[in-house]
C-alpha positions as a Markdown table, in Angstrom:
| # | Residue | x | y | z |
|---|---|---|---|---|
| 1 | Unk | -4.2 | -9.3 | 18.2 |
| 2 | Unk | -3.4 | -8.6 | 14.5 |
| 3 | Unk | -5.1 | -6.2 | 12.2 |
| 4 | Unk | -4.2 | -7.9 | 9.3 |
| 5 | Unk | -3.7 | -11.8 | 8.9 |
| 6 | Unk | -3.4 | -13.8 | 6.0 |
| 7 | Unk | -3.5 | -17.3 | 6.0 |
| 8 | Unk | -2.7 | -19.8 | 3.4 |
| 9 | Unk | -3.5 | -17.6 | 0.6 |
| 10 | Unk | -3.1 | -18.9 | -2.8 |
| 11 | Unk | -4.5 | -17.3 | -6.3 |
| 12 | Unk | -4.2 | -18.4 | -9.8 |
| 13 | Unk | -4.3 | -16.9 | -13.1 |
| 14 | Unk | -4.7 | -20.0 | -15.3 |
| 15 | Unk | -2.0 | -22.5 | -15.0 |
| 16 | Unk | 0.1 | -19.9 | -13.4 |
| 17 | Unk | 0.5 | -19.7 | -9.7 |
| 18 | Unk | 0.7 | -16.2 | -8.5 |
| 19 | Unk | 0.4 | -16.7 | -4.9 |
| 20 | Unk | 1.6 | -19.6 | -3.4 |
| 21 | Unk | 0.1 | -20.2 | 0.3 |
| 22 | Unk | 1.2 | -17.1 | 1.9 |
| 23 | Unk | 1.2 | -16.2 | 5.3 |
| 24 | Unk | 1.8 | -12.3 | 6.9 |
| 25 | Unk | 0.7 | -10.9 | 9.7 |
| 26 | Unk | 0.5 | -7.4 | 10.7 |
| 27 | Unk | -0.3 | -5.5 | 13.9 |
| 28 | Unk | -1.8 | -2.3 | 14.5 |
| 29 | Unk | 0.6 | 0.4 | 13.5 |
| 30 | Unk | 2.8 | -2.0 | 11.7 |
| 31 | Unk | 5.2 | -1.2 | 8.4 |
| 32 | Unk | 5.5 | -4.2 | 6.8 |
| 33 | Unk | 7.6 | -4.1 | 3.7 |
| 34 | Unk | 6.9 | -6.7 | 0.8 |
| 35 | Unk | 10.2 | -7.3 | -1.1 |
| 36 | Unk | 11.3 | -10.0 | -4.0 |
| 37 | Unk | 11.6 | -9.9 | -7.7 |
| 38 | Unk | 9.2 | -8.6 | -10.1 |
| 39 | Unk | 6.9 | -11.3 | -10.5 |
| 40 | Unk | 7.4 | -12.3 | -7.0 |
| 41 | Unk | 3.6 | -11.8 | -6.0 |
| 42 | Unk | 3.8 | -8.7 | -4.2 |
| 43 | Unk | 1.4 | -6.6 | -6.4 |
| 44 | Unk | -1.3 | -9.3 | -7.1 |
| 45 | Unk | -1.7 | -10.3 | -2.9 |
| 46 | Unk | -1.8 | -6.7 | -2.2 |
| 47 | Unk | -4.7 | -6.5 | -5.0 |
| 48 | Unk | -6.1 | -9.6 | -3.1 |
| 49 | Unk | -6.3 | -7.8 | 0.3 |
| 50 | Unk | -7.8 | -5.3 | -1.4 |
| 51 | Unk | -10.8 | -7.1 | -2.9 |
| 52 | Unk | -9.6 | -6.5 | -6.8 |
| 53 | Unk | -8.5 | -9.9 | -7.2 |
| 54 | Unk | -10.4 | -13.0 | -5.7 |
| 55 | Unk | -8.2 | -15.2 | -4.1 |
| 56 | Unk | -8.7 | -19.0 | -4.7 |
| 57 | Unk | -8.1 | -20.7 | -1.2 |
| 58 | Unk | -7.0 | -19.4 | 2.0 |
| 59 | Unk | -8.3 | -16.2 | 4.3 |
| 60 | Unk | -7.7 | -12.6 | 4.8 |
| 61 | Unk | -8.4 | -11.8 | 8.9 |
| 62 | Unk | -9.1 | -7.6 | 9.2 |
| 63 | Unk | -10.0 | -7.1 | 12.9 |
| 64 | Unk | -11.0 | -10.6 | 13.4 |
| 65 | Unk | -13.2 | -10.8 | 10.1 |
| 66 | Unk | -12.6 | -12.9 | 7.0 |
| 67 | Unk | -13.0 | -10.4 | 4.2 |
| 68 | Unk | -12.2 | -12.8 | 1.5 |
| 69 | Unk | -15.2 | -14.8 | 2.4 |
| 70 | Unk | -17.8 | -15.1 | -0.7 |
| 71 | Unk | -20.8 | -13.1 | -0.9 |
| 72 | Unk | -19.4 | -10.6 | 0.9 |
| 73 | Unk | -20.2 | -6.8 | -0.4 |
| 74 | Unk | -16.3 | -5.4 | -0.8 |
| 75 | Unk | -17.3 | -1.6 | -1.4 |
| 76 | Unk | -17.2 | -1.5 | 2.8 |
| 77 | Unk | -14.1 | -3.3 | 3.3 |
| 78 | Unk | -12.2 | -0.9 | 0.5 |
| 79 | Unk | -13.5 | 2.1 | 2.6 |
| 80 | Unk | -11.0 | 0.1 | 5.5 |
| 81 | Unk | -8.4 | -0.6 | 3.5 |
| 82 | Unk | -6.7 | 2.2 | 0.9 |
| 83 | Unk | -4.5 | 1.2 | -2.0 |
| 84 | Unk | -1.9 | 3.4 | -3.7 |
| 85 | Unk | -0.5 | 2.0 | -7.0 |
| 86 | Unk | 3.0 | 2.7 | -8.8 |
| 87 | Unk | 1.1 | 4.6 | -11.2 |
| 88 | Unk | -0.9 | 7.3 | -9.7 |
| 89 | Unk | -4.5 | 6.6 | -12.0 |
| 90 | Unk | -5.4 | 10.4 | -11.3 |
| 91 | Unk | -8.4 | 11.4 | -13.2 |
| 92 | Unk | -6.4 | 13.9 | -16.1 |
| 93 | Unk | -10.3 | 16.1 | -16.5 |
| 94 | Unk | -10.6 | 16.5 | -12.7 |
| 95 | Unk | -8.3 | 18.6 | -10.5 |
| 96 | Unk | -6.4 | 17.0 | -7.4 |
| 97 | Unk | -9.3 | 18.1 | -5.3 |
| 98 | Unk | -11.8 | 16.8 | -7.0 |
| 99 | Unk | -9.8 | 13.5 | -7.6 |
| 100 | Unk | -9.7 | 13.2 | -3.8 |
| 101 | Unk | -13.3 | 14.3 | -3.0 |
| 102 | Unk | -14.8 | 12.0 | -5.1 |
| 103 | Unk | -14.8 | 8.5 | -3.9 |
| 104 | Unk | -15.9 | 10.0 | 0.0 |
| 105 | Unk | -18.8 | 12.1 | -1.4 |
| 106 | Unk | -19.8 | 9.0 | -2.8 |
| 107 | Unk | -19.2 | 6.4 | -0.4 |
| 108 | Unk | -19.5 | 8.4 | 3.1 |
| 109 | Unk | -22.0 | 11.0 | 1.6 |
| 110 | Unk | -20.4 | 13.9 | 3.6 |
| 111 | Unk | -21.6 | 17.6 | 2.7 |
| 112 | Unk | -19.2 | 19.7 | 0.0 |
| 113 | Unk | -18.3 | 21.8 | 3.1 |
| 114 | Unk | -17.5 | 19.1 | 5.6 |
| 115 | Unk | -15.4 | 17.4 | 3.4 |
| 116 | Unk | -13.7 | 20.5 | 2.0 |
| 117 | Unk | -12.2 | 21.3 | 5.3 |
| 118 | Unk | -11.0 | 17.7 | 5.6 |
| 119 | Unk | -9.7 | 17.7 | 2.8 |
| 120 | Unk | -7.6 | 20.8 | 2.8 |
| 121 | Unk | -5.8 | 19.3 | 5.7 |
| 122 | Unk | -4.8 | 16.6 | 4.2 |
| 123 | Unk | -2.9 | 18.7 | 1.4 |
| 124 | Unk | -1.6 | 21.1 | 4.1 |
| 125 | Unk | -0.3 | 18.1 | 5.9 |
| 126 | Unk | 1.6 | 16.8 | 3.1 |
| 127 | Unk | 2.7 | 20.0 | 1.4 |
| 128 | Unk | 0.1 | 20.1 | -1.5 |
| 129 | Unk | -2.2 | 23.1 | -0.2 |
| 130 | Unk | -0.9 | 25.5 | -3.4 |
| 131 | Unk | -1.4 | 22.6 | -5.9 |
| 132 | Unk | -5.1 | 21.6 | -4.6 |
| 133 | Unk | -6.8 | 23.1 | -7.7 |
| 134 | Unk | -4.3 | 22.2 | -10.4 |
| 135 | Unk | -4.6 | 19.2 | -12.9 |
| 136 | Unk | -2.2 | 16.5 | -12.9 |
| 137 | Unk | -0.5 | 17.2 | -15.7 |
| 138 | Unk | 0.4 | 20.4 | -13.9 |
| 139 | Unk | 1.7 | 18.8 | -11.4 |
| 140 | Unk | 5.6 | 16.4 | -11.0 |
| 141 | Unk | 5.5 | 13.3 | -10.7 |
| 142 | Unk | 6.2 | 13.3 | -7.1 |
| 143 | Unk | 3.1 | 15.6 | -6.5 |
| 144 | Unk | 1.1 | 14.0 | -8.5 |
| 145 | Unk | 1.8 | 10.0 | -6.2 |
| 146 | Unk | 1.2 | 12.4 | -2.8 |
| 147 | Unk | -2.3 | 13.5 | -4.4 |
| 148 | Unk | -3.0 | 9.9 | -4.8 |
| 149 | Unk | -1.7 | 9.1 | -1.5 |
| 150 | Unk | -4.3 | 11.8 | 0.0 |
| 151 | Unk | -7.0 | 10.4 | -1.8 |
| 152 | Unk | -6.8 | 7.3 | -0.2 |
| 153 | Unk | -6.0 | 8.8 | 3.1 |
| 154 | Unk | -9.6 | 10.8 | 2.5 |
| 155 | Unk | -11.2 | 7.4 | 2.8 |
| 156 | Unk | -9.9 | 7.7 | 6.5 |
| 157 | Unk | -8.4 | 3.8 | 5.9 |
| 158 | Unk | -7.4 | 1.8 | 8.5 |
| 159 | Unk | -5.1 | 0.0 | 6.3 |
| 160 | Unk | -3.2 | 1.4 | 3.4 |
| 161 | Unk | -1.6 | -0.9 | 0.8 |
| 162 | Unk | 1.3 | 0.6 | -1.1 |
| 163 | Unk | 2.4 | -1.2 | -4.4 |
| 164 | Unk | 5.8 | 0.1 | -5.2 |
| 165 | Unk | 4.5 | 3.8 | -5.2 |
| 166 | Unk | 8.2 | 5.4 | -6.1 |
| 167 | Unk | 9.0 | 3.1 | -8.7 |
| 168 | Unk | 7.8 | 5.3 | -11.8 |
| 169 | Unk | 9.3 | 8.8 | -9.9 |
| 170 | Unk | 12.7 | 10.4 | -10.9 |
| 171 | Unk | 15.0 | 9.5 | -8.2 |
| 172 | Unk | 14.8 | 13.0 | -7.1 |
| 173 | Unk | 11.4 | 12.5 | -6.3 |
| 174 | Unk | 11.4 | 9.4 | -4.4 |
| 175 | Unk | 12.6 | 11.2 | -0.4 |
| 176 | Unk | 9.3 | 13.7 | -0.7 |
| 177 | Unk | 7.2 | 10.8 | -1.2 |
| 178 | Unk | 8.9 | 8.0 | 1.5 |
| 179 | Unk | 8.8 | 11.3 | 3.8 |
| 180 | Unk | 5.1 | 10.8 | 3.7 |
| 181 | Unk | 5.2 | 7.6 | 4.6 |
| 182 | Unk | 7.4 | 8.4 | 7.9 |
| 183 | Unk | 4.9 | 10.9 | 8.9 |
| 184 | Unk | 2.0 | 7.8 | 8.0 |
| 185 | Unk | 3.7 | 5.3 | 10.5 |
| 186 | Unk | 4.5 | 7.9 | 13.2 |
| 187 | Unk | 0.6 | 8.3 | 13.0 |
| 188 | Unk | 0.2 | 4.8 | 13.7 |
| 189 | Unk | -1.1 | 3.6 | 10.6 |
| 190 | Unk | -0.9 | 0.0 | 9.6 |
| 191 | Unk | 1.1 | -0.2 | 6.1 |
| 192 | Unk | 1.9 | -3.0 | 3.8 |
| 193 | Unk | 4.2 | -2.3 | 0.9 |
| 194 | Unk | 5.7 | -3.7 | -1.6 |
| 195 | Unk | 9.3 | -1.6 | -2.5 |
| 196 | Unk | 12.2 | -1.8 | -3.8 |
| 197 | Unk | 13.4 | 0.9 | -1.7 |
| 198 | Unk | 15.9 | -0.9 | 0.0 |
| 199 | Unk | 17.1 | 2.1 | 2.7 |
| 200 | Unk | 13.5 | 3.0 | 3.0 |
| 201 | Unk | 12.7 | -0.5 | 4.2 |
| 202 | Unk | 15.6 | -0.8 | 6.5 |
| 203 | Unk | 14.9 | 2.3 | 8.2 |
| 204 | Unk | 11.1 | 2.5 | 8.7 |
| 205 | Unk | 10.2 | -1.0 | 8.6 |
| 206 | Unk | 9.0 | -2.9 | 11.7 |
| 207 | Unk | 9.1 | -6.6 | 9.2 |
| 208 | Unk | 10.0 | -6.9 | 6.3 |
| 209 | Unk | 8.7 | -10.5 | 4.1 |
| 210 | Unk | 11.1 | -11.2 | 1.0 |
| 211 | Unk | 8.6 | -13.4 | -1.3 |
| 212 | Unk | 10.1 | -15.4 | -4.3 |
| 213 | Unk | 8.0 | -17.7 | -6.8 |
| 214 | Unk | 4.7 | -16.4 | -5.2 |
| 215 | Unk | 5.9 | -17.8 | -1.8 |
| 216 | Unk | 7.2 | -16.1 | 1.5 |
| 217 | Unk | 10.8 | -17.6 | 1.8 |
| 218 | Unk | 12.0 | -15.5 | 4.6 |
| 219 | Unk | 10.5 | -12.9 | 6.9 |
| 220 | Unk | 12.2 | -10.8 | 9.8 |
| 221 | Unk | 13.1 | -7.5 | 11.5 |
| 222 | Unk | 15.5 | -5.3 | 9.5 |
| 223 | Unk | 18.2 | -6.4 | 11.3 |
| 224 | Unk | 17.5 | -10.4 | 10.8 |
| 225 | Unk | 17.0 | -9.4 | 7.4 |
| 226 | Unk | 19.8 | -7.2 | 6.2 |
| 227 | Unk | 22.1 | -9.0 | 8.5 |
| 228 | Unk | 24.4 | -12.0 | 8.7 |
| 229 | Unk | 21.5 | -14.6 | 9.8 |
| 230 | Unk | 19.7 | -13.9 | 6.4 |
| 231 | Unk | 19.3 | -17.1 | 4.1 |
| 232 | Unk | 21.3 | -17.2 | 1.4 |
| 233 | Unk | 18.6 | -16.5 | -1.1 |
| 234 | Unk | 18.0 | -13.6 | 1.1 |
| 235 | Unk | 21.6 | -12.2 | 0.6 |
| 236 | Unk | 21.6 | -13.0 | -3.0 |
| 237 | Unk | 18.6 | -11.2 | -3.8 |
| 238 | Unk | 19.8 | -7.9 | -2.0 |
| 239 | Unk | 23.0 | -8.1 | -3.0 |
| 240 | Unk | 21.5 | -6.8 | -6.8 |
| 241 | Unk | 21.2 | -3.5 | -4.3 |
């Protein structure tokens, strides 16, 4: 059975068609990685799945439920699935503690204490215990994308939506935060992303969905992908790599 299913999913913005009937799948534990062209889709379905955006036909399955039915109350289904965007929308007055503490406080109303310990394992996990109580603009780039990545994790997710997270980090940058992502999907947790990290891709994911024109033109292992049997649009699209 999938986690994640999304069927015929179309959204609009106007007269512009963003998302042109698109169908993934993923199952628990999955990496899928999202590629294609700016302006392919990637970041507006991801903002679908998350609830931001209201699609305009079509369904979103989580664990056999249709999540993008109307009338339904989102705040639950964002506590199952976390986003991460390119740009790491850390509160500036708050330190990275207190930017990760905040939205379980409020949404799982755990004590100061209880949370405090969960919390601090999250940082420890992914290097961050000596930069818990600094702002971010004392803290790199890099840092500052795994405190966001910990925040979302704090919502204990069971679905986390990446939107090409290492896109706005110095290239120097980029392995600590794909590193997290290993040690994410070793876990078992179910992953889409949207990347440009081509090698990334290759290496961790389990399918990878090129989208062009807000449509899903080819989908496949790594190897189907990256390999000889890719379309042609496929090949021309990674060959910019």
């Amino acid at each position: 059975m999938y986690k994640l299913q999304l069927n015929n999913v179309k959204k609009t913005f106007g007269e512009n068609t963003i998302c042109d009937g698109i169908n993934i799948s993923a199952r628990s534990g999955e990496l899928v990685c999202l590629i294609g062209a700016s302006g392919a889709g990637k970041s507006t379905l991801l903002r679908c799945i998350n609830l931001l955006e209201t699609i305009d036909d079509g369904e979103i399955i989580l664990d056999g439920q249709d999540i993008a039915e109307p009338g339904l109350d989102p705040q639950p289904i964002r506590a199952k699935v976390g986003i991460v965007f390119q740009s790491y929308n850390l509160f500036p007055h708050m330190n990275a503690i207190s930017n990760v503490m905040l939205a379980p406080r409020r949404v799982h109303k755990k004590t100061h204490a209880r949370l405090l310990e969960e919390v601090t394992g999250l940082f420890e996990r992914f290097g961050l215990k000596d930069q818990m109580y600094k702002y971010p603009d004392q803290l790199s780039g890099g840092q500052q994308q795994r405190v966001a990545i910990v925040r979302a994790l704090a919502m204990k997710p069971e679905v986390m939506l990446l939107d090409e997270i290492t896109s706005a980090l110095d290239p120097q940058l980029v392995g600590e935060v794909l590193e997290v992502l290993f040690t994410l999907k070793d876990e078992g947790m179910t992953i889409l992303m949207a990347t440009h990290e081509m090698n990334f891709a290759k290496k961790a994911a389990d399918k990878i969905c090129f989208l062009k024109n807000g449509r899903v033109l080819e989908e496949g292992t790594p190897d189907k992908i990256f390999g000889s049997d890719a379309t042609e649009e496929t090949k021309s699209f990674l060959s910019s790599f």
